[in-house]
TIMAR-472427 format. One line per 3 residues: their letters; for each residue x, y, z of N, C-alpha, C. Coordinates in Angstrom, 3 decimals. Last residue first. Layout:
BEGIN
A = X Y Z X Y Z X Y Z  ...
//
This chain:
BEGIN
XXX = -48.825 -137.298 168.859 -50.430 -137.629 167.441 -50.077 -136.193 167.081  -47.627 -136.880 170.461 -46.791 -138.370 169.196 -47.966 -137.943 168.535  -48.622 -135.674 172.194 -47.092 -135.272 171.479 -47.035 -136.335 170.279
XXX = -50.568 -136.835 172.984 -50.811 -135.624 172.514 -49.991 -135.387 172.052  -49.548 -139.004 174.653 -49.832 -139.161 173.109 -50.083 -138.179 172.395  -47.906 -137.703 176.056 -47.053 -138.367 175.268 -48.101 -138.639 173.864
XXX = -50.083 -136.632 178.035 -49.117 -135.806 177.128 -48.149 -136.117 176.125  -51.135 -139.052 179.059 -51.933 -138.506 178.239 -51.092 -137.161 177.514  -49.490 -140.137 180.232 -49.245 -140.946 179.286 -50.173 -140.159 177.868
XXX = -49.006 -138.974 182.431 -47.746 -138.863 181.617 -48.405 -139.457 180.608  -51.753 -139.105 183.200 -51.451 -138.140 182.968 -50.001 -137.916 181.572  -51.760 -141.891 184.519 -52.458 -141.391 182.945 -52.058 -139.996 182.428
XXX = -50.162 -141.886 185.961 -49.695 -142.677 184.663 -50.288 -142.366 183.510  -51.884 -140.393 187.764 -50.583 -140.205 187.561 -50.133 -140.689 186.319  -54.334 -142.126 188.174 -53.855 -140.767 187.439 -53.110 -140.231 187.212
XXX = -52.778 -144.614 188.860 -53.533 -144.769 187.871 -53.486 -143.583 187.652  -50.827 -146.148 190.686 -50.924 -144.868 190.168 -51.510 -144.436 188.801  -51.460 -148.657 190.011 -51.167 -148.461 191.414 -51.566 -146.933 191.597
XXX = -52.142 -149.126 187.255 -52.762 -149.469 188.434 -52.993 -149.249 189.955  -49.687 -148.529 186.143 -50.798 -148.074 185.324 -51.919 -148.452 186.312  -47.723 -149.914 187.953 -48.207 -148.272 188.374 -49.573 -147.604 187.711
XXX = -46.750 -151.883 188.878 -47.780 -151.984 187.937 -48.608 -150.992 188.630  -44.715 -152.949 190.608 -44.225 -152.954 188.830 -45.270 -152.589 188.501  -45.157 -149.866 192.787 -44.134 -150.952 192.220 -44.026 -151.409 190.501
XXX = -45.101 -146.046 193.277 -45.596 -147.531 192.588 -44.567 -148.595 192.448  -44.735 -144.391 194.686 -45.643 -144.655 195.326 -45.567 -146.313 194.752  -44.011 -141.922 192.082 -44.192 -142.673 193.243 -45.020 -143.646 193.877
XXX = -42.429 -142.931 188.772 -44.092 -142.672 189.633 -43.482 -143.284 190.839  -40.464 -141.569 186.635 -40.604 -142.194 187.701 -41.907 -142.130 188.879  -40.417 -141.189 182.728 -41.060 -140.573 183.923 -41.190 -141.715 185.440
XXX = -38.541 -139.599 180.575 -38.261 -140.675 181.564 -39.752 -140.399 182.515  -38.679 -140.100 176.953 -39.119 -139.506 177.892 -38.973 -140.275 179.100  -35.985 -139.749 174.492 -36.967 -140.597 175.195 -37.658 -139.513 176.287
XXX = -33.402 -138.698 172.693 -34.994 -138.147 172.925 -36.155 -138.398 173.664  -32.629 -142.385 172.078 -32.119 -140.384 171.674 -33.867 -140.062 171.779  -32.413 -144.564 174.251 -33.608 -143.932 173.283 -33.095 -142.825 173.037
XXX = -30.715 -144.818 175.944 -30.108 -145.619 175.025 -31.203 -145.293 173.529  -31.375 -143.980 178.783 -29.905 -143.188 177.690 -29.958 -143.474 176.639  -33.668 -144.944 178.847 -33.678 -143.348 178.738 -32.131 -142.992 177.548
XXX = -32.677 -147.547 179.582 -33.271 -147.381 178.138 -33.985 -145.962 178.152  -31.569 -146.796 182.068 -30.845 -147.436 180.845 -31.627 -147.142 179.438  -33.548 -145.781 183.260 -32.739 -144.825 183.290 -31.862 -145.389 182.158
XXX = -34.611 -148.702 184.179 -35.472 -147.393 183.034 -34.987 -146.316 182.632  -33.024 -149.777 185.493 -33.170 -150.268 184.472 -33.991 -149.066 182.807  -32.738 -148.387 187.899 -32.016 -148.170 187.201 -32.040 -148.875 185.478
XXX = -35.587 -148.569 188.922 -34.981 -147.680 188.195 -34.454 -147.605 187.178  -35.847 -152.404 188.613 -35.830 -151.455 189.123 -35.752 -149.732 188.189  -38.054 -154.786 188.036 -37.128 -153.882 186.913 -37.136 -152.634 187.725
XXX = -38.778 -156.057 190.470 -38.201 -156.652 189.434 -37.933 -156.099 188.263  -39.012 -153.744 192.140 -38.108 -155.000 192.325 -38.055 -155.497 191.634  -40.267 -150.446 192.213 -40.327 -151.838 191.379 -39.271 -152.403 192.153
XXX = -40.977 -148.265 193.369 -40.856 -149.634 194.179 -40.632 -150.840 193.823  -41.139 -146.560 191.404 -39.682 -145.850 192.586 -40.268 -147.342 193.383  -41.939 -147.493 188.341 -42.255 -147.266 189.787 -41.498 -146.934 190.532
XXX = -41.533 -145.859 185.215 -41.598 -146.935 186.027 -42.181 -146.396 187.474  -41.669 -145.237 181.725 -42.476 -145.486 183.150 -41.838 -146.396 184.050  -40.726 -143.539 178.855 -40.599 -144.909 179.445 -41.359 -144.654 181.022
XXX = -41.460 -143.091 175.638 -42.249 -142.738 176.902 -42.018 -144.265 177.717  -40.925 -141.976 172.583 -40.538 -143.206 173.605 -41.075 -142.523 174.715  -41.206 -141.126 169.002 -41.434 -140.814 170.552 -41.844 -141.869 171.465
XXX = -38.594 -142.955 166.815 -40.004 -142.521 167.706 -39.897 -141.961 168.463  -36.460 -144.135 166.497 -36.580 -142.756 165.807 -38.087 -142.293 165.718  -33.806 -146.027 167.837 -35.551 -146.227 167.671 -35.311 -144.232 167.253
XXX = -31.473 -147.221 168.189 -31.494 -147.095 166.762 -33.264 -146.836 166.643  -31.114 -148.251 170.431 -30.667 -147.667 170.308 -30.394 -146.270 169.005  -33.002 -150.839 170.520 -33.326 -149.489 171.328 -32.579 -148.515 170.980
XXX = -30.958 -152.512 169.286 -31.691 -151.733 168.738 -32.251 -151.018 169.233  -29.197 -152.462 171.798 -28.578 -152.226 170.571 -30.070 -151.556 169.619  -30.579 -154.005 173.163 -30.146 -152.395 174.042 -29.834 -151.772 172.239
XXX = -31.834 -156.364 173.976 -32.277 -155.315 172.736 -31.666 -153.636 172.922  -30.726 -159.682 173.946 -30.725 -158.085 174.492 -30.777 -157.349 173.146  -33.413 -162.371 173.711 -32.074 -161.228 173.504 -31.880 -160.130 174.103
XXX = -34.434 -164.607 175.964 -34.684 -163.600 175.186 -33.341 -162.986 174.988  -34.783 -167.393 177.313 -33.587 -167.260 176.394 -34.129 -165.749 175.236  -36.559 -166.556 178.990 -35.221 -166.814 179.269 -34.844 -167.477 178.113
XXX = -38.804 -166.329 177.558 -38.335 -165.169 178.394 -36.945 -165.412 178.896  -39.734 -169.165 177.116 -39.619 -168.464 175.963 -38.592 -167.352 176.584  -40.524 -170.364 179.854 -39.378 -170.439 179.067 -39.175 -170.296 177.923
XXX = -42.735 -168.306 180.091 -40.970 -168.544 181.097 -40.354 -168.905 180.083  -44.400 -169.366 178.314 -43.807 -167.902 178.089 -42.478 -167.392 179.244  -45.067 -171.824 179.397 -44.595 -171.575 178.297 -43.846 -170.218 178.049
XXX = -46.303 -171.140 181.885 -44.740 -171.770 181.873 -44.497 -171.917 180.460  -48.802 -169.910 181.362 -47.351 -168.906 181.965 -45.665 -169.815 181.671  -49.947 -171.962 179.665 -49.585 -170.926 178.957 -48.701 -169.801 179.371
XXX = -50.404 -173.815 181.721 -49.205 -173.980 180.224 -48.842 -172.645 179.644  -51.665 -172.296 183.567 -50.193 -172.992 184.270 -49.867 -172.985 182.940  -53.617 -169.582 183.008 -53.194 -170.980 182.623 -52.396 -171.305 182.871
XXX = -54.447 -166.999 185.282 -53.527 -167.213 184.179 -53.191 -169.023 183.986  -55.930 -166.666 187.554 -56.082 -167.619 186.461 -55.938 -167.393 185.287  -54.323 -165.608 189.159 -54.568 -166.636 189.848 -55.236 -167.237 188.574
XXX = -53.465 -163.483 188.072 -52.604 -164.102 188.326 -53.292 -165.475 188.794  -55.624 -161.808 188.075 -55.254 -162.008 186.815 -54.462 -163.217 186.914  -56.306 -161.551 191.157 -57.010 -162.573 189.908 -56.626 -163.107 188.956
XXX = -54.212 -159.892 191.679 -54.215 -161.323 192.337 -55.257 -162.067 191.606  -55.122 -157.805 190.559 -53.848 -158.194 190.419 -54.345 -159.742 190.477  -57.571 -157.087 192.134 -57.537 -157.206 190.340 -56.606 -158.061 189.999
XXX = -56.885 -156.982 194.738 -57.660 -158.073 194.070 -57.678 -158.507 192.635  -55.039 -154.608 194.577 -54.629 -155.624 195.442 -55.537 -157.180 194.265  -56.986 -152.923 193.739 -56.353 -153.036 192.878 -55.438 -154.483 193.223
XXX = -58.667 -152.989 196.019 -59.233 -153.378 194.959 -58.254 -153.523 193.820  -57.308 -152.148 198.026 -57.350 -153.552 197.873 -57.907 -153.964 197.006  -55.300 -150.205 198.964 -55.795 -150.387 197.395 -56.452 -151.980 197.776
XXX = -53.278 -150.913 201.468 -54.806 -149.482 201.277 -55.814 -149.624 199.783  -52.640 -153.161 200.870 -52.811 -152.537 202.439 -54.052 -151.705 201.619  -51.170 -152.736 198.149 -52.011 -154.168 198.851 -52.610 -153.607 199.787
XXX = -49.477 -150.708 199.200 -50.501 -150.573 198.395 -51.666 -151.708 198.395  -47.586 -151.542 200.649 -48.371 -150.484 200.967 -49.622 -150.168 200.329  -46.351 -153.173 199.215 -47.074 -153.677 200.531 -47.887 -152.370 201.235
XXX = -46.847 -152.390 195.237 -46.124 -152.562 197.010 -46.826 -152.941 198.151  -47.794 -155.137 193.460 -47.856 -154.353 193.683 -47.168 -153.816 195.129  -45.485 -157.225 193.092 -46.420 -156.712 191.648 -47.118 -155.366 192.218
XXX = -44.760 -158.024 195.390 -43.612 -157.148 194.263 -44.012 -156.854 193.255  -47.120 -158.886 196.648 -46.599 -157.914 197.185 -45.104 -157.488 196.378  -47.541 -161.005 194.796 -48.262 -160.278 194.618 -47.633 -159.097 195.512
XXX = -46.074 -163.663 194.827 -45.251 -162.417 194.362 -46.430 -161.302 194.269  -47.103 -165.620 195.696 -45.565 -165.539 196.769 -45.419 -164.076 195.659  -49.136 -165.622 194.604 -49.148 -165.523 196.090 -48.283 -164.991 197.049
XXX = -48.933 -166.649 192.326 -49.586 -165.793 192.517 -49.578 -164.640 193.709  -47.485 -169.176 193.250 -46.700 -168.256 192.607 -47.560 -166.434 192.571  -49.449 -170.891 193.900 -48.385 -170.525 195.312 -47.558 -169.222 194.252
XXX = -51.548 -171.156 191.853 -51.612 -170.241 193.071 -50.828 -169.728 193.510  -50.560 -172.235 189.458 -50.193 -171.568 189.396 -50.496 -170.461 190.864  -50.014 -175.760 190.075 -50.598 -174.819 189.188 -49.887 -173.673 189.960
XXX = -47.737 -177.375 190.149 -48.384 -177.293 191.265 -49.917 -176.623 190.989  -46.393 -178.746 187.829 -46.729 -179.616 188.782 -47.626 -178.913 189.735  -46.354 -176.231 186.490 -47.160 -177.009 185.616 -47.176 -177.908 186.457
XXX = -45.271 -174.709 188.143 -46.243 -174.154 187.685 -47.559 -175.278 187.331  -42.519 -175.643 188.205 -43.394 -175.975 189.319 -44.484 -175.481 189.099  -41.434 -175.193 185.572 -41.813 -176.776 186.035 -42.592 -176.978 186.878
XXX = -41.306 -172.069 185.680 -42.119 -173.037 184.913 -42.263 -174.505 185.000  -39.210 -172.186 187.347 -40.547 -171.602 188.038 -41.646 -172.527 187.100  -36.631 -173.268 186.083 -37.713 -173.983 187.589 -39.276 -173.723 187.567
XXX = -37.091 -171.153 184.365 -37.278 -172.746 183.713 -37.764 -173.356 184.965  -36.149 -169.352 185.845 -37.181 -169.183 185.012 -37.945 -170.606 184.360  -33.947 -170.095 187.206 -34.993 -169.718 188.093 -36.203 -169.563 187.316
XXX = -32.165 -170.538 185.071 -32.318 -171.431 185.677 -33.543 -171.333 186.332  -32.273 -167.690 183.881 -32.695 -169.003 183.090 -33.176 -169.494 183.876  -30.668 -165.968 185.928 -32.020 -165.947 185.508 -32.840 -167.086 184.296
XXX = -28.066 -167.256 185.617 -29.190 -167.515 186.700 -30.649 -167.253 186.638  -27.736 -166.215 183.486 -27.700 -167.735 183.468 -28.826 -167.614 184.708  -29.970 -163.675 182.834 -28.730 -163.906 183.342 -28.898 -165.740 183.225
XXX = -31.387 -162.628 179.164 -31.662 -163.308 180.926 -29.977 -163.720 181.018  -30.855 -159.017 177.889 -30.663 -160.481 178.189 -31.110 -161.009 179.386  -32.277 -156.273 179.070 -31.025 -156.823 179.102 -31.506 -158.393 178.831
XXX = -34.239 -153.824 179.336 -33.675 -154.625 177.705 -32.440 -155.519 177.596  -37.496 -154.182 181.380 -35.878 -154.606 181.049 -35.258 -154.737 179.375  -39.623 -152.890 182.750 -39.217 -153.755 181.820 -37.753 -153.521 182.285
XXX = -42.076 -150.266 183.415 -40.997 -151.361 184.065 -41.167 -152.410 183.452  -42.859 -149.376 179.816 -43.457 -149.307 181.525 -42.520 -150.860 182.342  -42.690 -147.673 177.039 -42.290 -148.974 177.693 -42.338 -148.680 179.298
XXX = -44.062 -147.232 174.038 -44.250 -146.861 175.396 -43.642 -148.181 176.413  -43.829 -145.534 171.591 -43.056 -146.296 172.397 -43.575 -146.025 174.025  -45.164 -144.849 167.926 -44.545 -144.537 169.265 -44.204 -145.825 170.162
XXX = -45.316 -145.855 165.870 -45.785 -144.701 165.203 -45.102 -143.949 166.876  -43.859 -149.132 163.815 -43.971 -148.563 165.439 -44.063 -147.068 165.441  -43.532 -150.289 161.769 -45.241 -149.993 161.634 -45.249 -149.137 163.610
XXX = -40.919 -149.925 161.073 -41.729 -148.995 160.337 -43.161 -149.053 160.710  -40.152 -152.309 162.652 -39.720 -150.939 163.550 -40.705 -149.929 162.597  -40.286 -155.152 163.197 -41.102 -154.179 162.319 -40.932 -152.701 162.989
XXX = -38.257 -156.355 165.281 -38.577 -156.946 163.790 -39.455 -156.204 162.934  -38.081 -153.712 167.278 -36.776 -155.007 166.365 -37.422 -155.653 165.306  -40.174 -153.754 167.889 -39.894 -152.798 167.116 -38.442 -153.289 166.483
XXX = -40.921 -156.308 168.776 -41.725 -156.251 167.793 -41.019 -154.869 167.477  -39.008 -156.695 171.118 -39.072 -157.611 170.207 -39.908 -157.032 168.706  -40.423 -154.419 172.350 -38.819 -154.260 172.234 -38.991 -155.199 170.755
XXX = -42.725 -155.462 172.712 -43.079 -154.428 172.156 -41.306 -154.422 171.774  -41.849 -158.061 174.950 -42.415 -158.141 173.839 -42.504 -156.643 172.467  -41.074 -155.831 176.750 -39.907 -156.701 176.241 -40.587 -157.377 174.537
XXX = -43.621 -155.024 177.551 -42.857 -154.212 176.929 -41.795 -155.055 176.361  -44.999 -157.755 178.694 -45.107 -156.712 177.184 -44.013 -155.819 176.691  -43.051 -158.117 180.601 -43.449 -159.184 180.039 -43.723 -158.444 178.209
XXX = -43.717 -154.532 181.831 -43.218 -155.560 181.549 -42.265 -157.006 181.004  -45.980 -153.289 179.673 -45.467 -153.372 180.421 -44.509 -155.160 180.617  -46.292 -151.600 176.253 -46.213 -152.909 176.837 -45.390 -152.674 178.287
XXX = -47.281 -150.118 172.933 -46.550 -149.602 174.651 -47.100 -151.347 175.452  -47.332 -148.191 170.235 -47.505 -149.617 170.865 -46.499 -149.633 172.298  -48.982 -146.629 168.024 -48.440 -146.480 169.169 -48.574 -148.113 169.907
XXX = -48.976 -147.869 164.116 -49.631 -147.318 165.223 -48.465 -147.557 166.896  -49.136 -148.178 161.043 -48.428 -147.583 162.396 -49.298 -147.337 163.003  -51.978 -149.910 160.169 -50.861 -149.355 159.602 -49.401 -149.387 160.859
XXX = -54.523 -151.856 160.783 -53.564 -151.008 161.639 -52.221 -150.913 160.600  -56.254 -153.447 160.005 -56.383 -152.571 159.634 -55.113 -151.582 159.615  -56.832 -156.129 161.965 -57.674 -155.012 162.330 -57.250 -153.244 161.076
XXX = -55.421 -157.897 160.606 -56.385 -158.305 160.450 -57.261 -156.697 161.148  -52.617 -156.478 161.546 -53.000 -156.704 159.746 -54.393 -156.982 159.622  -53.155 -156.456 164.158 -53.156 -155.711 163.609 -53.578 -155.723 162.225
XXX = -52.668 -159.388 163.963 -53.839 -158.741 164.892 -53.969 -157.616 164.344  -49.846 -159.761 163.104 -51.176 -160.294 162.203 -52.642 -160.267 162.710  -48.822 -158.599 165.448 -48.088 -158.148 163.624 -49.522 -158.545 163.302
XXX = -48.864 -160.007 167.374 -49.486 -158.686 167.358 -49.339 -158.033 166.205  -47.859 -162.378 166.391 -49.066 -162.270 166.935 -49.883 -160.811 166.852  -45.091 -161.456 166.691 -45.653 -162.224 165.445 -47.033 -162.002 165.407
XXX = -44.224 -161.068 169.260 -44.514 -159.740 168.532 -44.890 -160.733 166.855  -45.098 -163.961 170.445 -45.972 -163.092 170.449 -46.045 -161.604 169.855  -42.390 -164.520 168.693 -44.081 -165.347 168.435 -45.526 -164.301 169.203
XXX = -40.836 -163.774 170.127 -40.774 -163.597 168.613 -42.391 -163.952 168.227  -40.536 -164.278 173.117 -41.210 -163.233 172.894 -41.312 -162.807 171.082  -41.646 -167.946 172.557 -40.648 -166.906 172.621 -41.443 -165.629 172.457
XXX = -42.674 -170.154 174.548 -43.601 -169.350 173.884 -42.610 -168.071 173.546  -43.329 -173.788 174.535 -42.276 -172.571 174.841 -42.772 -171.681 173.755  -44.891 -176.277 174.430 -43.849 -175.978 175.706 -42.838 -174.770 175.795
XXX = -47.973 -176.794 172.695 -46.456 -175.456 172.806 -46.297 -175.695 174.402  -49.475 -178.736 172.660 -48.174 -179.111 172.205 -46.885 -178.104 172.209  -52.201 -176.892 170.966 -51.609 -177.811 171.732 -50.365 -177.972 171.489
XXX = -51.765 -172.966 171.783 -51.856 -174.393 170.901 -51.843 -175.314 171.712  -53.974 -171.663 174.017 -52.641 -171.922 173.747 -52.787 -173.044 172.788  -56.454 -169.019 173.766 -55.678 -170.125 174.022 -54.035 -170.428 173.891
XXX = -57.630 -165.984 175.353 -56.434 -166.823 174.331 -56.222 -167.778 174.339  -58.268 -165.026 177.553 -59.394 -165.937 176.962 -58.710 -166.272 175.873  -55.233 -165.278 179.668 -56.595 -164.548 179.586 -57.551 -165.889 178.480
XXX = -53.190 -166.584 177.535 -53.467 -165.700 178.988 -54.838 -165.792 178.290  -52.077 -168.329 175.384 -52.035 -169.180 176.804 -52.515 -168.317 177.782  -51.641 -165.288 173.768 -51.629 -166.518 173.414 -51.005 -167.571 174.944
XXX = -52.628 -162.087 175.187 -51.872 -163.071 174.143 -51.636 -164.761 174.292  -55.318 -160.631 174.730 -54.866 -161.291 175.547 -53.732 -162.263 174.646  -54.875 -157.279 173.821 -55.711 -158.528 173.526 -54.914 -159.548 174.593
XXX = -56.079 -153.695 173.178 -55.782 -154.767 174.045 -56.028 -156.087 173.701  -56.205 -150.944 171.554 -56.792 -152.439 171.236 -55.602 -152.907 172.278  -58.293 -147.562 171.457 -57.106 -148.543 172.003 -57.308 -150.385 171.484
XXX = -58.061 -144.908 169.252 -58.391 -146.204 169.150 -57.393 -147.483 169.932  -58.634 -141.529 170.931 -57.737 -142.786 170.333 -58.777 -143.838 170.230  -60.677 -139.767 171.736 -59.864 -139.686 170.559 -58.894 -140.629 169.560
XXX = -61.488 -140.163 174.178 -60.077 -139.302 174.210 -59.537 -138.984 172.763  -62.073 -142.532 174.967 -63.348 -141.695 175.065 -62.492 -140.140 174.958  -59.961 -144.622 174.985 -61.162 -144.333 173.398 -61.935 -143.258 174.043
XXX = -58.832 -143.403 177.309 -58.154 -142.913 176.091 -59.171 -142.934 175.072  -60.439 -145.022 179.309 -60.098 -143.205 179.379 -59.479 -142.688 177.916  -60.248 -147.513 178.674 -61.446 -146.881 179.207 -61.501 -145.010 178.812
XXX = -57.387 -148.207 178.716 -58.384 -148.295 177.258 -59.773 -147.777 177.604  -57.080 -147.331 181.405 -55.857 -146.615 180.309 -57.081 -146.753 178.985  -58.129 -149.555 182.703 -58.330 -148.015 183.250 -57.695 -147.338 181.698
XXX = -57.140 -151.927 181.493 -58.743 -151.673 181.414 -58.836 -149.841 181.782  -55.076 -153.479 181.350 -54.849 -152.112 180.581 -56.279 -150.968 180.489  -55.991 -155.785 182.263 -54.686 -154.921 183.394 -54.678 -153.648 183.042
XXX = -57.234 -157.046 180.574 -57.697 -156.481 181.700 -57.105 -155.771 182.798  -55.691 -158.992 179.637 -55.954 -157.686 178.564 -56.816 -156.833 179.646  -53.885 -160.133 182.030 -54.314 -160.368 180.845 -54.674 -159.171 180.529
XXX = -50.719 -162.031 183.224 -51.647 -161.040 183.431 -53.074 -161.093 182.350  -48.011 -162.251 184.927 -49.043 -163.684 184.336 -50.536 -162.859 184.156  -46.787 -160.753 182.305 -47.255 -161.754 183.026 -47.253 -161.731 184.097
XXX = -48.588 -157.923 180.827 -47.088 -158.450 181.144 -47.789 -160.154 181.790  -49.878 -156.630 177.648 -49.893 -156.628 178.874 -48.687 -157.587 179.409  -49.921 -154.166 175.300 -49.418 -155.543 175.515 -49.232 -155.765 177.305
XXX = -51.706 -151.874 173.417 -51.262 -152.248 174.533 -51.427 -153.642 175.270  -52.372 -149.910 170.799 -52.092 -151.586 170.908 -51.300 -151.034 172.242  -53.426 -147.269 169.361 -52.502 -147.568 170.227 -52.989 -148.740 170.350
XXX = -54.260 -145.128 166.456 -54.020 -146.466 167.545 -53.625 -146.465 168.242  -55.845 -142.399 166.771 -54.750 -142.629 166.380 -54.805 -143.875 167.143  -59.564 -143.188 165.981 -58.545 -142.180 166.228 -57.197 -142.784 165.768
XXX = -61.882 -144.610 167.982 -61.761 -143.938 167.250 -60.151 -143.334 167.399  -62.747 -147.188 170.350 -63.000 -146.021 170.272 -62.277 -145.559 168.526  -61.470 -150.524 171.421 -62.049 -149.155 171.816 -61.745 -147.998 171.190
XXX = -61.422 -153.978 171.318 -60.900 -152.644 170.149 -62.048 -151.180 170.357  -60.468 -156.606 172.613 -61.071 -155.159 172.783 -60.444 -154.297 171.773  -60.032 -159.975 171.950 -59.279 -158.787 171.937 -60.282 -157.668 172.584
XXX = -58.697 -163.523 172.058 -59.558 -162.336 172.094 -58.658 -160.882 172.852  -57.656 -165.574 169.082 -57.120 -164.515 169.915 -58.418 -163.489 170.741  -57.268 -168.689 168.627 -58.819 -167.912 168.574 -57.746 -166.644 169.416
XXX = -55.782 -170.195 166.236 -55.361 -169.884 167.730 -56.459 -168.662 167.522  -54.373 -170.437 163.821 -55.220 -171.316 164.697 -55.343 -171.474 165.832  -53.744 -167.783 162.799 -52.470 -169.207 163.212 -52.842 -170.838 163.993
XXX = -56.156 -166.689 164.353 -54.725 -166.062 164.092 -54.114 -167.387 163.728  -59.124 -165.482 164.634 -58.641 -166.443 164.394 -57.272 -166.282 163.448  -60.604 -162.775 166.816 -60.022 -163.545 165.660 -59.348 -164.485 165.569
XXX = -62.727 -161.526 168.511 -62.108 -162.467 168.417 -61.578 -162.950 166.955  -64.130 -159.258 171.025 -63.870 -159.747 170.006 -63.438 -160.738 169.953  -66.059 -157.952 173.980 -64.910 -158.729 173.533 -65.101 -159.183 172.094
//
């Protein structure tokens, strides 16, 4: 593990191997350890992967005094991680929490984005309702911590089938989640509900895009990934069986596979 000092905020990171970059943004309530199979297999592949934990996850802190963490601030974050590691363009792919973040960051620096990798996400606005449920979740986070939430959604992070037979991946999950910081998830709730819709600039991306999802997701189904297929000229769609939201895990050779012809195409 590394570490730099960003904005006054100690960021830690992994910076694996040699080659063409890639930066991979992990989702919530997760940390830089979700991307561990993918940054394992790729630096020994030619690339240079960098994972970091963003700001309130993992070994990141959180300022004091932040009650809200917009996805602007963390593609801010990954702007001056980069600047400090060197990174020109490079491939930047985010599930998720991330990918929405990676949306955000090719909206505000689209010339340093070299590719696209977006894994079950969404580019739609939050619904009112989705506010409301997002702002709750974050109140009860910070009154209860963060177990009962860990708990009540680990079978839509990964499928019930998979929990069942994977239990090691079952466990990975359920860690990340279990000590993700109560401030630092309910900060980034209510940053996530009041995010923009990025369909418009998705629309205007002039990279190679590689979108992913699971045939079990529930919280960015299909049809969501089939949206930002139409809306990328040229994108790549690929649907993994078997997987819910966190296939780079569930369907680990599988994901690697699509993911290992996308970069061979973008480098």
């Amino acid at each position: 593990m590394s570490t730099a000092e960003l904005d006054g905020i100690s960021v830690a990171y992994d910076d694996l191997g040699t080659g063409l970059p890639v930066v991979l943004v992990h989702g919530h309530p997760f940390n830089r350890s979700m991307w561990r199979p993918q940054a394992e297999r790729f630096s020994r592949e030619g690339y240079r992967v960098i994972t970091a934990d963003l700001r309130g996850y993992g070994e990141t802190a959180l300022p004091a005094q932040s009650e809200k963490t917009g996805l602007d601030v963390f593609a801010r974050d990954i702007a001056r991680l980069a600047d400090r590691l060197g990174l020109g363009r490079f491939v930047l792919g985010g599930l998720s929490m991330g990918g929405q973040i990676v949306m955000e960051f090719h909206r505000a620096y689209p010339e340093r984005v070299a590719g696209l990798l977006l894994a079950d996400t969404s580019p739609q606005e939050e619904t009112e309702d989705g506010k409301r449920v997002r702002n709750e979740t974050a109140d009860r986070v910070l009154a209860e911590g963060i177990g009962w939430y860990a708990d009540e959604v680990l079978t839509k992070m990964v499928s019930p089938d998979n929990v069942r037979t994977m239990p090691d991946v079952a466990a990975h999950v359920l860690q990340m989640m279990r000590t993700t910081p109560p401030e630092g998830a309910a900060a980034a709730l209510r940053g996530r509900a009041e995010r923009p819709d990025y369909r418009d600039s998705l629309s205007r991306v002039k990279v190679p895009s590689l979108i992913v999802v699971g045939t079990e997701d529930e919280f960015t189904p299909v049809s969501d990934a089939e949206l930002m297929h139409d809306l990328i000229p040229g994108s790549t769609l690929a649907v993994i069986e078997g997987a819910a939201h966190m296939p780079n895990l569930e369907r680990e050779a599988e994901f690697n596979d699509v993911f290992a012809r996308f970069l061979k195409e973008t480098d």
